[in-house]
C-alpha positions in Angstrom: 120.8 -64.0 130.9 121.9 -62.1 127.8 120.3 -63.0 124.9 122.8 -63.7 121.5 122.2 -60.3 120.0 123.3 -58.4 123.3 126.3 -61.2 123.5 127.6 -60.0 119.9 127.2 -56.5 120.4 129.2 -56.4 123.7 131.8 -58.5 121.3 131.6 -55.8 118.9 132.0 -52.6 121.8 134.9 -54.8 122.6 136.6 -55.2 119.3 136.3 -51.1 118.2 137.9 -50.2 121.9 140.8 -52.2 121.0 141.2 -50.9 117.5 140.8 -47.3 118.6 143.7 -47.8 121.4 145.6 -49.5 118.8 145.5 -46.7 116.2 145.6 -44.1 119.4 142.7 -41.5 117.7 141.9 -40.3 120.8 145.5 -38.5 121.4 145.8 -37.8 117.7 142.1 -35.9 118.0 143.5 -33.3 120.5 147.0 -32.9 119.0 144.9 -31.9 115.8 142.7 -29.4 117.7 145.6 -27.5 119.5 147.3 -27.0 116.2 144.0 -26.0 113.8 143.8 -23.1 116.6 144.5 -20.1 115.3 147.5 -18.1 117.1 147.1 -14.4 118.0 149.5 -12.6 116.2 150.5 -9.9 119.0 153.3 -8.2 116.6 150.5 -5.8 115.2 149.7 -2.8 116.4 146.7 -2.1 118.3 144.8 0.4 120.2 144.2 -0.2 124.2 141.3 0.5 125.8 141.1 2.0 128.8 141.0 -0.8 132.3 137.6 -0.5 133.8 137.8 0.3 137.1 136.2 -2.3 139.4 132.9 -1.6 140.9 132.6 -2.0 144.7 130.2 -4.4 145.6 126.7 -3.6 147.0 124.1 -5.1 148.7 121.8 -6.6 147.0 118.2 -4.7 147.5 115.1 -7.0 146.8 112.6 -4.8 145.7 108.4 -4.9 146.1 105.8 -3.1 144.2 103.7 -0.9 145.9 101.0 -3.7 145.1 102.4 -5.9 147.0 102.5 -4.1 149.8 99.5 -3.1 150.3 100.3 0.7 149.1 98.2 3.4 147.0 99.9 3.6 143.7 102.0 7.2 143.8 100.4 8.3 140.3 97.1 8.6 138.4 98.2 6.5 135.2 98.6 7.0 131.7 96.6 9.4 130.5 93.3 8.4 128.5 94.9 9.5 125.2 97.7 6.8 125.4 98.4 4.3 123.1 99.7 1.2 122.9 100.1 1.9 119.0 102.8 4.8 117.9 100.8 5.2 114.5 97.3 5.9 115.8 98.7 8.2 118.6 95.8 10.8 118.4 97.1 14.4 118.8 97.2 14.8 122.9 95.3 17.3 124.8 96.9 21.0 125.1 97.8 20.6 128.9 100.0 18.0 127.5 101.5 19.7 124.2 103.8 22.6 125.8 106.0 19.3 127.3 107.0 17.6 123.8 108.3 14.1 123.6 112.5 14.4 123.6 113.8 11.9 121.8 116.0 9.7 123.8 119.6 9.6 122.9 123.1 9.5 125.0 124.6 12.1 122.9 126.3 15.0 125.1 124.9 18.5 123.4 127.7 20.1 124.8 131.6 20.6 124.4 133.2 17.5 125.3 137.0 17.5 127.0 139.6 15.5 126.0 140.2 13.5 129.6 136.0 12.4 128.6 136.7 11.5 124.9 139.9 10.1 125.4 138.9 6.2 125.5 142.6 4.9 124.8 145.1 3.7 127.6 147.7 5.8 129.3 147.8 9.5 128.5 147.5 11.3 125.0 149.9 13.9 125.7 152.0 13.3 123.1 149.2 12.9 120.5 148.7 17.3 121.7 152.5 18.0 121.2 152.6 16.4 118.0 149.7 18.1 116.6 150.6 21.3 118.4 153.8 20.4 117.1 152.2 20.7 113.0 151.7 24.3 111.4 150.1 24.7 108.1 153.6 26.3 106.7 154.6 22.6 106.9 152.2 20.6 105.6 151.5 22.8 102.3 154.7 23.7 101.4 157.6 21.1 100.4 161.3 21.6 101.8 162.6 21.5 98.2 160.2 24.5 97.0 161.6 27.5 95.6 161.2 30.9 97.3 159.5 31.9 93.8 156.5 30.2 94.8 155.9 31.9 97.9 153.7 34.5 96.1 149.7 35.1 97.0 148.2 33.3 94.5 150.3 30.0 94.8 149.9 29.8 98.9 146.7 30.1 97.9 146.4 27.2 95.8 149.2 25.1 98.3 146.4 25.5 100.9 143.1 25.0 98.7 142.4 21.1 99.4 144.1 17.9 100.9 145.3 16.7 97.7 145.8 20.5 96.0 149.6 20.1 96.3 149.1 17.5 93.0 146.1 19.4 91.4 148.2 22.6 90.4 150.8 20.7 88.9 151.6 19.3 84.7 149.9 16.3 84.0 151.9 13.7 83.1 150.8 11.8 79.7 153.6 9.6 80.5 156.3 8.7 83.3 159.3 10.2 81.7 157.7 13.9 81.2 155.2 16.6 81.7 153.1 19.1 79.1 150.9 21.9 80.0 147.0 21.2 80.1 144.4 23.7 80.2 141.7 23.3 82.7 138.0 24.7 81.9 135.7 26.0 84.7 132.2 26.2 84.1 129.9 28.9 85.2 126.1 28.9 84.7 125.5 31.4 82.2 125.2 32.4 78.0 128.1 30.0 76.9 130.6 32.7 76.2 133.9 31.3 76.0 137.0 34.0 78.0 140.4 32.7 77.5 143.4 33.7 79.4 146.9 33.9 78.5 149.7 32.8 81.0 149.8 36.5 82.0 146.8 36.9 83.4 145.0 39.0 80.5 142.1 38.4 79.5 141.0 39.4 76.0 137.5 39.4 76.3 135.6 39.8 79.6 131.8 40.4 81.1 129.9 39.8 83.5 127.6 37.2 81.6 130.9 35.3 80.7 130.0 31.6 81.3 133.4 29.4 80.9 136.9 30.7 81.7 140.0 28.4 80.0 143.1 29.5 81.5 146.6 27.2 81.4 147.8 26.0 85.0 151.3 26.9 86.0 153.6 24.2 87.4 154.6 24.8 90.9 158.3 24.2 91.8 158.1 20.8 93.8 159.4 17.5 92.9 157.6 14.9 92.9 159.4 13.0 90.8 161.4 11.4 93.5 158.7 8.9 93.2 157.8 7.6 90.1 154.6 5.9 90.6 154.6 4.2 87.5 157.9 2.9 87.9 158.5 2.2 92.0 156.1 -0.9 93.5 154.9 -0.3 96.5 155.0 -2.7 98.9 153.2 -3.5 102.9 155.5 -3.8 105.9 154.6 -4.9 109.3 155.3 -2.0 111.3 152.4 -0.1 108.5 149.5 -2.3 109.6 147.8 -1.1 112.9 144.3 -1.8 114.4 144.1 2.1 114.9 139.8 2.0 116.1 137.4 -0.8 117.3 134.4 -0.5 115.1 134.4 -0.7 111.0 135.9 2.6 109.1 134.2 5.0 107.0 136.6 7.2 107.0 140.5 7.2 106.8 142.0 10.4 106.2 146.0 11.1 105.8 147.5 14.4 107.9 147.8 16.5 104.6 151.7 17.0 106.7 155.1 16.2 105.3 156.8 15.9 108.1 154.2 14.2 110.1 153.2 10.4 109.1 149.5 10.6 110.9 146.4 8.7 110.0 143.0 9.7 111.1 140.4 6.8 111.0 136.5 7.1 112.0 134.1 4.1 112.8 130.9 2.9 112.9 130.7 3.4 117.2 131.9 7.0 117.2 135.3 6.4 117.6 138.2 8.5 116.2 141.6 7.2 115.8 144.7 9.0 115.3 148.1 6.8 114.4 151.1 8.2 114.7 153.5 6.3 112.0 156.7 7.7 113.1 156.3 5.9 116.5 158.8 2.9 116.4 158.0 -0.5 117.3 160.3 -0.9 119.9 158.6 2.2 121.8 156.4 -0.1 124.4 155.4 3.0 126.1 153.8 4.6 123.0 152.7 2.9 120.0 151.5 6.1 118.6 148.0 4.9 118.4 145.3 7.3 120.6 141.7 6.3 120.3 139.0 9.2 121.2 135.0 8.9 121.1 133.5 12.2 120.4 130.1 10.7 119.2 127.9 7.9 119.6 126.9 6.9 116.1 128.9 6.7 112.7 131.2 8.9 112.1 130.8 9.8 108.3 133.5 12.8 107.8 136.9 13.7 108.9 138.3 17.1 107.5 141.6 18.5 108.8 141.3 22.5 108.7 143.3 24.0 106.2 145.2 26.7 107.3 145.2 24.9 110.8 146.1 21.5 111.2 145.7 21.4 114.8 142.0 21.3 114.7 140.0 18.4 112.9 136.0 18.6 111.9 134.2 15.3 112.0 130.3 14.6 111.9 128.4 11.9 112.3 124.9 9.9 112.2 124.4 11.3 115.7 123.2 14.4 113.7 126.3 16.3 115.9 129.5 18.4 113.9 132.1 18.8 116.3 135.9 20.4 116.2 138.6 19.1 117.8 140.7 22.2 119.3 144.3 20.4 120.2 145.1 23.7 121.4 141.8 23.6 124.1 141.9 20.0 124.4 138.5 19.6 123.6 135.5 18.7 121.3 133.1 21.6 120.8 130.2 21.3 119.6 129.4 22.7 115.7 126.0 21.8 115.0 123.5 19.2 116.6 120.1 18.3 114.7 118.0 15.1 115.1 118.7 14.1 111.6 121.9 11.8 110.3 124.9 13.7 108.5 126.4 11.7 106.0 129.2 13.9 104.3 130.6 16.8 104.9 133.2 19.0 102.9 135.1 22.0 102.8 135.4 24.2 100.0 139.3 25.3 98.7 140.5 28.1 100.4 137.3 28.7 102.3 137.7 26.8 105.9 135.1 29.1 107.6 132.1 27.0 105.8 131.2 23.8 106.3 128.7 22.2 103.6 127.1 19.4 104.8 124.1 16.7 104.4 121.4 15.9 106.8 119.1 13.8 106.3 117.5 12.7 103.6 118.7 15.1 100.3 119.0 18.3 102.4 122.3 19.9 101.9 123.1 22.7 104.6 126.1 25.5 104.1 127.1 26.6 107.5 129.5 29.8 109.0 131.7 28.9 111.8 132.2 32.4 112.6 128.3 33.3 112.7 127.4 30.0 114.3 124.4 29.6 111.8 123.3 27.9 108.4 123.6 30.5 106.1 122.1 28.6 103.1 120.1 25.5 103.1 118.2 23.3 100.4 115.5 20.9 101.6 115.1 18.4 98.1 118.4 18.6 96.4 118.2 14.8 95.8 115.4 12.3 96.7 117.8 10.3 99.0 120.3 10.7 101.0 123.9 12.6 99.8 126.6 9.9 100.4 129.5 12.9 99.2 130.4 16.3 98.6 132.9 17.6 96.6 134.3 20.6 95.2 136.6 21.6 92.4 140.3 22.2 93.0 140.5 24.3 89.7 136.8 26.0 90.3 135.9 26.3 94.2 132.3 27.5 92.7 131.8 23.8 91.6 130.6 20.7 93.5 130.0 17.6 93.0 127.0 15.3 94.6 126.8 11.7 95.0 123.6 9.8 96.2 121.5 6.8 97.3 118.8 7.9 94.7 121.6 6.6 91.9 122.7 10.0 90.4 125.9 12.1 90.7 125.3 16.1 89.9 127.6 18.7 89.4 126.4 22.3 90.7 127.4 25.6 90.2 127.1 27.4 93.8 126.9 31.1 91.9 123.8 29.9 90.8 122.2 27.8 93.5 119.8 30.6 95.7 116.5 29.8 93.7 114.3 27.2 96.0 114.9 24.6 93.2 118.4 24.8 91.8 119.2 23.3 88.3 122.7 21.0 88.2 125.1 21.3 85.3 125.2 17.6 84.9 124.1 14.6 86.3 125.0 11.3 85.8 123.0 8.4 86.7 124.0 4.7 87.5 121.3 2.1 88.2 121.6 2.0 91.4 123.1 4.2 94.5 126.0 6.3 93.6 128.2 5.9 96.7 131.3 9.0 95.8 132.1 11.3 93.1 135.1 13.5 93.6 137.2 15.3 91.3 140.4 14.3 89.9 144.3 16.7 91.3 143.5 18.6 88.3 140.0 19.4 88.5 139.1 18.1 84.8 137.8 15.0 85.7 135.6 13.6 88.1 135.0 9.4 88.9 131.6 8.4 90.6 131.9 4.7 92.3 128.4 3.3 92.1 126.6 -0.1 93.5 126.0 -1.3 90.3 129.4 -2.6 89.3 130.2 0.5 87.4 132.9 3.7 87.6 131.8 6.4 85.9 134.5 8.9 84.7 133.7 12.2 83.3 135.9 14.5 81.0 136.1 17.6 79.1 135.4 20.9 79.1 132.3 20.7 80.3 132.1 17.1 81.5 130.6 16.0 78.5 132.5 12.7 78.1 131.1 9.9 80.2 132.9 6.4 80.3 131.9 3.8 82.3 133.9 1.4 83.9 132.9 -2.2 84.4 134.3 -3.0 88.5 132.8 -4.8 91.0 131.8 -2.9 93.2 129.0 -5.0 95.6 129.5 -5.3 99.3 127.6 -6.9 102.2 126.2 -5.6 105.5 129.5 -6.3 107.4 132.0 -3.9 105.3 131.5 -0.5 104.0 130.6 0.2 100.6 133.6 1.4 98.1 134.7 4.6 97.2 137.1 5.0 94.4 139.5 7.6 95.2 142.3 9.4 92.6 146.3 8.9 93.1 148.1 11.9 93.1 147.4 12.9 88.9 144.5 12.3 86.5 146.1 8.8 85.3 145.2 6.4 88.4 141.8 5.5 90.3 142.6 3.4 93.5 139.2 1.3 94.5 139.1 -2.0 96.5 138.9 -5.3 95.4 136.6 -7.9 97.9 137.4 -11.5 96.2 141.6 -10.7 96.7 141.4 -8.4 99.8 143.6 -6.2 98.2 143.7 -2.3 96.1 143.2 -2.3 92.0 144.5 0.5 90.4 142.5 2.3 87.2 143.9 3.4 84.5 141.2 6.3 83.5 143.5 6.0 80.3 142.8 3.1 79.4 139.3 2.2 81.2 140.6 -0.8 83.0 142.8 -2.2 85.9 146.1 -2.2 85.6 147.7 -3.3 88.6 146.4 -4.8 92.0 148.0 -4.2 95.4 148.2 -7.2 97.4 150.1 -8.6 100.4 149.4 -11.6 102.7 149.8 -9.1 105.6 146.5 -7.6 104.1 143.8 -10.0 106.0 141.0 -8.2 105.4 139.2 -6.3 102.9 140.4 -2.2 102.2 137.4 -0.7 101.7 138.2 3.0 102.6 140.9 4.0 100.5 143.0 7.6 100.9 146.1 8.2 99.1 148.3 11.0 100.8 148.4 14.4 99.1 151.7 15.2 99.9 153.8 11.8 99.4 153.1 10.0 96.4 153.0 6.5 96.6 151.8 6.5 99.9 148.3 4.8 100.4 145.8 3.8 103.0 143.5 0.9 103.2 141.0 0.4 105.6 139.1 -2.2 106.7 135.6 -3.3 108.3 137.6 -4.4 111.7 139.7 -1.1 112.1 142.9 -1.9 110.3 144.6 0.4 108.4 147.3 -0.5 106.0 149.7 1.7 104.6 151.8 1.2 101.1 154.7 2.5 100.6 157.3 2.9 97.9 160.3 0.0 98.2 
């Protein structure tokens, strides 16, 4: 018989079904859950992976040790040197030493074929037409340019970086005109100061000269169609794309006019390539082609300069390799057991690669001799995150690194074992970029510690520092301010608004944000294109890109 206590609890079971059924939770619950669930949106663009093929089915083997069977083992063991602990590993015996340890990776050390890198869906015969498709006569050279231009010196120029088009150009102090500036370059000598006049001459010149000041000549294309300053930019749908799986490290723009192509590498090995001018309505090709030439990082992307048909990318496999359109295939550069971390090209020199392995080696290598021709073991005490060279002065680069300093170097002068920098700047903690400004005469270091460095004058003397905040986590990549298409603008990301703040270097502070609800995530690689100005890339930690336009 139920006691009283078990009577008014049934009572109470009783009362709280009925007043549930009355207030019908139950049904309200899973209306609520079906609509908190978030909806895919399937409108953006995306990369498609390739269907795996389904394995045929095999029997299934049960295996027996050769214990168990009553068998003699088919070796003699380890050998007696063996241990269980890698750091007291005694040296082994020399019978052993002329078969080294390999260490085990899947990288392929050889030349890897499109139809094996090619990780996308359907075919990326398009993606070879449209780069075949590209000549460097189009990408450096505007429509609107005068035939005056066309000399040596200025194709020269045209061809020197990805943003060079800008560098050669007046810098504006304001939106409504233009003056001449001089540029300085610096050379590691006696401090003897050579000026030249707009005709070339030189009134006074030696070998031990150690700065040349000459004025920079404005070349004849237009970019004020697009007045920065004055045109917003805005995000559409059809410029947002998931273009590779893994988070970016690199987005780089096709330094093409003509072409709207966006390269993106990520943290898997992937390389994308997007296609703008592909419509949305095109279900057959969404202009998105997704290769995997290596198997770790990928740290660099550098289209090839006079040829834009071939792209150099490294990695943290320790493996360089060049995409040849034309061959349909990845060769193979350089392979080495140590990470690369940056790699860079100097102006009008795209038959050397420089490059950093390790931890502050820096290597300089010649594609036509297949070799390092010049190599320095300690140029910082960590790892060099960038490398950068002058658009004004080929002869200097710029170094960022983990050990928190950014140096500037004069190459002329860098054969000694231990070479001396022209300047170095140091932040607190790791300097993650430092690249020169369109012009040359500036040069903005983005560093861990919540600071932007930006250094001026003719000899880089002037150092401001820029309060920004620049800390990450493990999940994103670290950020890299980047300059617009003058000296006037640094773009950098911003983590709390998901969105772009633009620098003024004029007046040490952010001036304007870029932001969109279409942006979801955080940009944290930023390129701005070098040929179209107002045109900027954002890229994110789950392999979005999102391009700005001008309205």
């Amino acid at each position: 018989m139920a006691t009283e206590y078990e009577r008014k609890r049934l009572e109470n079971i009783r009362r709280n079904d009925e007043m549930l059924a009355a207030l019908n939770v139950r049904a309200n619950a899973s209306i609520l859950t079906a609509a908190t669930k978030r909806p895919r949106d399937d409108s953006t663009k995306s990369y498609k992976k390739k269907e795996k093929q389904s394995k045929p089915e095999t029997p299934i083997v049960m295996r027996k040790s050769l214990r168990t069977r009553g068998l003699d083992p088919d070796s003699v063991g380890l050998p007696n040197w063996f241990s269980d602990y890698p750091k007291r590993i005694p040296t082994p015996p020399h019978q052993y030493s002329s078969a080294p340890m390999q260490k085990s990776s899947a990288r392929l050390l050889a030349p890897l074929p499109f139809d094996k890198a090619y990780d996308g869906e359907g075919s990326c015969k398009k993606f070879v037409e449209i780069m075949l498709g590209t000549t460097a006569s189009k990408s450096m050279v505007k429509d609107d340019c005068d035939d005056s231009v066309g000399d040596s010196s200025s194709t020269r120029r045209r061809s020197s970086r990805l943003s060079n088009a800008v560098v050669q150009k007046e810098e504006p102090v304001s939106s409504s005109g233009f003056v001449k500036k001089e540029a300085f370059a610096k050379k590691s000598c006696r401090g003897k100061l050579v000026t030249k006049d707009e005709n070339g001459d030189s009134p006074m010149s030696s070998g031990n000269d150690c700065l040349k000041k000459e004025v920079i000549k404005p070349e004849k294309i237009d970019f004020e169609k697009i007045e920065f300053d004055r045109e917003p930019l805005s995000l559409e749908p059809h410029n947002v794309a998931r273009v590779v799986p893994g988070r970016i490290l690199v987005v780089k723009f096709m330094p093409c006019q003509n072409v709207k192509l966006v390269a993106a590498g990520d943290k898997l090995g992937n390389v994308g390539f997007w296609n703008m001018d592909c419509g949305v309505e095109d279900d057959d090709d969404d202009g998105i082609y997704l290769f995997r030439p290596h198997t770790a990082p990928v740290s660099s992307l550098v289209f090839q300069q006079n040829s834009l048909s071939k792209v150099i990318s490294s990695s943290y496999d320790g493996l360089i390799r060049l995409m040849d359109v034309e061959k349909s295939v990845f060769d193979l550069v350089y392979s080495s057991d140590d990470a690369i971390f940056s790699l860079s090209q100097r102006p009008n020199d795209e038959q050397s690669l420089y490059f950093s392995a390790g931890y502050g080696m820096l290597y300089v290598w010649d594609l036509r001799a297949g070799k390092s021709v010049l190599n320095w073991d300690d140029l910082h005490e960590h790892r060099i995150n960038s490398i950068d060279f002058s658009p004004q002065n080929p002869h200097v680069m710029a170094t960022s690194s983990t050990d928190g300093t950014a140096c500037l170097w004069d190459l002329r002068s860098m054969g000694a074992t231990t070479p001396k920098t022209l300047k170095t700047v140091n932040h607190s903690r790791a300097v993650h970029s430092a690249y020169f400004s369109p012009s040359g005469l500036s040069l903005a270091t983005t560093s861990v510690d919540n600071y932007i460095g930006i250094l001026s004058g003719a000899n880089f003397e002037d150092i401001s520092m820029i309060s920004h905040d620049n800390a990450t986590n493990r999940w994103i990549s670290t950020f890299r301010g980047v300059w617009g298409w003058d000296d006037s603008y640094i773009f950098v990301g911003n983590r709390p608004s998901k969105g772009i703040d633009v620098i003024s270097t004029k007046l040490k502070r952010t001036v304007k944000e870029l932001q969109d609800p279409l942006m979801k995530a955080i940009p944290c690689r930023i390129h701005c294109h070098p040929l179209n100005v107002g045109v900027v890339a954002g890229s994110t930690a789950g392999g979005q890109v999102y391009v700005w336009t001008p309205k």
